[in-house]
Biotite code that builds the C-alpha atoms (Angstrom):
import biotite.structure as struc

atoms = struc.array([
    struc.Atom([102.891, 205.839, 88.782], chain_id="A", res_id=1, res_name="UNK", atom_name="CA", element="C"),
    struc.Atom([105.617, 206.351, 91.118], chain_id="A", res_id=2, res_name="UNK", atom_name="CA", element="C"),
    struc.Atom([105.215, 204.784, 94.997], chain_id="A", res_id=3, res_name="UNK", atom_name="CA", element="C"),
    struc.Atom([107.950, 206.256, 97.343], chain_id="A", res_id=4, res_name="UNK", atom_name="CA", element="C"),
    struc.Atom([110.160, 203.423, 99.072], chain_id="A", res_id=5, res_name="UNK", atom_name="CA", element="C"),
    struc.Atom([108.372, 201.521, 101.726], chain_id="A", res_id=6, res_name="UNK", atom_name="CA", element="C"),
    struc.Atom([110.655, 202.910, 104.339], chain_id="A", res_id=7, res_name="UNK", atom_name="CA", element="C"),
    struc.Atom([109.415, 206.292, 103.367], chain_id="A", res_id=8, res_name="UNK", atom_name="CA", element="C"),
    struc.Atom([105.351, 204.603, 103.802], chain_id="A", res_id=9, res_name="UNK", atom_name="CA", element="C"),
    struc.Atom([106.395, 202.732, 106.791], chain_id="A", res_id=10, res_name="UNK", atom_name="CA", element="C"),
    struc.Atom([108.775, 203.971, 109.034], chain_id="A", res_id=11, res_name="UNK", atom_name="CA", element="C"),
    struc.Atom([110.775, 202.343, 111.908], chain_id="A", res_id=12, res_name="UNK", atom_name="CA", element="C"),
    struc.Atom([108.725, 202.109, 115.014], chain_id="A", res_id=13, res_name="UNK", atom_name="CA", element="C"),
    struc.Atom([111.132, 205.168, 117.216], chain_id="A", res_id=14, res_name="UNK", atom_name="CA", element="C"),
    struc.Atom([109.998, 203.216, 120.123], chain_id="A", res_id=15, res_name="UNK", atom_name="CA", element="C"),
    struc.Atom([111.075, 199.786, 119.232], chain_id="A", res_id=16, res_name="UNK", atom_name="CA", element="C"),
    struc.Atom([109.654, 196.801, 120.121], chain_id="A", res_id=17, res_name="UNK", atom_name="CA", element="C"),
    struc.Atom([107.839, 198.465, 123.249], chain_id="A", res_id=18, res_name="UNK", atom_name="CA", element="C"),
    struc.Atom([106.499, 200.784, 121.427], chain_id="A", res_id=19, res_name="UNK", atom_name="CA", element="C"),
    struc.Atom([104.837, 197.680, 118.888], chain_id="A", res_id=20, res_name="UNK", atom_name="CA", element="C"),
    struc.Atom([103.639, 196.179, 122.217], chain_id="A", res_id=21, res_name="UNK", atom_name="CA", element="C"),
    struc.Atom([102.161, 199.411, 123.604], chain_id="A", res_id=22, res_name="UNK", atom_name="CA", element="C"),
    struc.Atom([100.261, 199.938, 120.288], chain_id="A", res_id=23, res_name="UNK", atom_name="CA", element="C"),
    struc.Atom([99.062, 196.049, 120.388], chain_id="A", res_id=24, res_name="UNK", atom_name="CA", element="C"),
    struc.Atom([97.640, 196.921, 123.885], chain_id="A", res_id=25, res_name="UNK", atom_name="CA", element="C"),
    struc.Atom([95.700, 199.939, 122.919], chain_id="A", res_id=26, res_name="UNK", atom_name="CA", element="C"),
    struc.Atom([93.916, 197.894, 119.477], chain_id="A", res_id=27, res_name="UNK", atom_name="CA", element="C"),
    struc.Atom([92.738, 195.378, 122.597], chain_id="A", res_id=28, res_name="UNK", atom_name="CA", element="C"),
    struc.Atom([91.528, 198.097, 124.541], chain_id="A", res_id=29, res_name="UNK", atom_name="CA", element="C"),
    struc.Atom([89.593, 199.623, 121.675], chain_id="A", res_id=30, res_name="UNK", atom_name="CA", element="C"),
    struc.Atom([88.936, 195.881, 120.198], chain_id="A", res_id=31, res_name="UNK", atom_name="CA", element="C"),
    struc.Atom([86.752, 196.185, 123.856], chain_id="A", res_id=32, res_name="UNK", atom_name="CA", element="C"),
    struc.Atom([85.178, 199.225, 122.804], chain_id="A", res_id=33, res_name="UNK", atom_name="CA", element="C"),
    struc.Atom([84.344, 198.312, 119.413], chain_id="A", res_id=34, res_name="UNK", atom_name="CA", element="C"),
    struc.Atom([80.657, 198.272, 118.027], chain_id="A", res_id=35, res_name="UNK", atom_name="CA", element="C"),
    struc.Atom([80.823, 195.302, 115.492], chain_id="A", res_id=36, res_name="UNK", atom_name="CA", element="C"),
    struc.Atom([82.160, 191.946, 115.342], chain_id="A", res_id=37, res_name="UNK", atom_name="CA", element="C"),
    struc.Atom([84.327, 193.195, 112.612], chain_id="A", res_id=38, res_name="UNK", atom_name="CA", element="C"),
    struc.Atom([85.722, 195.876, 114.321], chain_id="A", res_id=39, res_name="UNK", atom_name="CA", element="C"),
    struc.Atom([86.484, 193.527, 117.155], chain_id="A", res_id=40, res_name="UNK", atom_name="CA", element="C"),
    struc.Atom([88.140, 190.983, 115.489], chain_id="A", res_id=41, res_name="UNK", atom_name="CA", element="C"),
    struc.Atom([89.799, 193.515, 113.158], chain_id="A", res_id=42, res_name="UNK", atom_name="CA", element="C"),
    struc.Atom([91.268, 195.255, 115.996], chain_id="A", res_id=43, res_name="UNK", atom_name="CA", element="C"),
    struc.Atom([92.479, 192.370, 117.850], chain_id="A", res_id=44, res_name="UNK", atom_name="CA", element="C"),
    struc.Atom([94.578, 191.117, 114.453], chain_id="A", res_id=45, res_name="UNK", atom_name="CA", element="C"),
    struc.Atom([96.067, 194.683, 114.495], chain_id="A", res_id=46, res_name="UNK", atom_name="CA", element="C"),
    struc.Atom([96.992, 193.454, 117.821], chain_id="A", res_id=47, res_name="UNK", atom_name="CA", element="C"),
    struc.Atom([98.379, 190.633, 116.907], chain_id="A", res_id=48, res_name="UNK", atom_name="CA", element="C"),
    struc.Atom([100.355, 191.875, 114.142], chain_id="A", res_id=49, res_name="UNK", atom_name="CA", element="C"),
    struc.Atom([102.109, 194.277, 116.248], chain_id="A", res_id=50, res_name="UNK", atom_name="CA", element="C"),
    struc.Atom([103.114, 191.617, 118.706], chain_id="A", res_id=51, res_name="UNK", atom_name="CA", element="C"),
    struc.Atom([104.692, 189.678, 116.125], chain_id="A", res_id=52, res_name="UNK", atom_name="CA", element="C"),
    struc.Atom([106.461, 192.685, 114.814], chain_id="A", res_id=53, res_name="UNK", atom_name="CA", element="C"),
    struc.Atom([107.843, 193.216, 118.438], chain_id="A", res_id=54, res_name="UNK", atom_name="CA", element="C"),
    struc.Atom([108.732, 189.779, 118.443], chain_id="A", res_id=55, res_name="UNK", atom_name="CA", element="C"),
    struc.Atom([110.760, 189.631, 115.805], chain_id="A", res_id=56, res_name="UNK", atom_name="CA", element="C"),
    struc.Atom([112.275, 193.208, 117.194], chain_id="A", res_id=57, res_name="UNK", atom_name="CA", element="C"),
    struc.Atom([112.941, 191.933, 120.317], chain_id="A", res_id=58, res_name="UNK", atom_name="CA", element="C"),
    struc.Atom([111.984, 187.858, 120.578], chain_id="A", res_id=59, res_name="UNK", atom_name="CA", element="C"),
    struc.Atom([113.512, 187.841, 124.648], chain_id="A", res_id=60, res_name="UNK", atom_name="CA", element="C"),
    struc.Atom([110.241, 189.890, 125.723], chain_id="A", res_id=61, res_name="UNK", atom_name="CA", element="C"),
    struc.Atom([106.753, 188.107, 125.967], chain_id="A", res_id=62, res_name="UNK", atom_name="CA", element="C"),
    struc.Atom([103.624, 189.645, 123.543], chain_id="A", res_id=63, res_name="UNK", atom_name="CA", element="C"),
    struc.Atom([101.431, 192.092, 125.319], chain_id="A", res_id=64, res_name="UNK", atom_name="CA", element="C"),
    struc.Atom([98.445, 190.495, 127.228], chain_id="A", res_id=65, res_name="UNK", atom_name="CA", element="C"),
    struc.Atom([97.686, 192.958, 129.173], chain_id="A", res_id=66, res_name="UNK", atom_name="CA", element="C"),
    struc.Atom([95.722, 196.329, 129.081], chain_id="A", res_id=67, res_name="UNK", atom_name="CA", element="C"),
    struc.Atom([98.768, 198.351, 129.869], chain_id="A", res_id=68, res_name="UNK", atom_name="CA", element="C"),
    struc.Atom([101.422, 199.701, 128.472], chain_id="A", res_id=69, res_name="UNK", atom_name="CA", element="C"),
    struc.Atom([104.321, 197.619, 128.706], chain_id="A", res_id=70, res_name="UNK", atom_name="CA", element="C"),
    struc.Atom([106.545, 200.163, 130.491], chain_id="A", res_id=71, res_name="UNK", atom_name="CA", element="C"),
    struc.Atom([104.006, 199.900, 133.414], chain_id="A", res_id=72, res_name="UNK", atom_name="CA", element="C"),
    struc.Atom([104.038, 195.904, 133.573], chain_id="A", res_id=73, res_name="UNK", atom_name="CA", element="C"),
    struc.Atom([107.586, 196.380, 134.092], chain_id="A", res_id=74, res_name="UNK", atom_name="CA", element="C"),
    struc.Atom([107.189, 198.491, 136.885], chain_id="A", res_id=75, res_name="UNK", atom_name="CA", element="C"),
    struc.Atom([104.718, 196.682, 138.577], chain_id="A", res_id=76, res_name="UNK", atom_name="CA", element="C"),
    struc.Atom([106.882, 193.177, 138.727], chain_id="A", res_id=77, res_name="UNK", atom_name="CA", element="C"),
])
């Protein structure tokens, strides 16, 4: 059984490292909406993993705490 090449399965994020961040905010949004305990603390590693992958994108810019996107924390500094 052939698998295509990861980079086929799991592209580069187009929107870099703010786009990783932006996604990490929505899973905490939704982490907030979530039904379970699972789903909560699923969503909130999802989170997490998408910080780190920003991180290691761009390490200069902080993780995503907040609800918003990240291009609107920059606006509202």
């Amino acid at each position: 059984m052939d698998s295509p090449p990861t980079t086929k399965m799991f592209p580069d994020n187009p929107d870099g490292a703010d786009g990783l961040r932006n996604q990490a905010a929505a899973c905490r949004r939704l982490a907030g909406q979530a039904r379970t305990r699972a789903g909560t603390t699923s969503m909130h590693a999802l989170a997490d993993h998408f910080d780190a992958q920003a991180q290691k994108l761009d390490p200069t810019e902080a993780t995503s705490p907040a609800d918003e996107p990240i291009a609107a924390q920059r606006v509202a500094k």
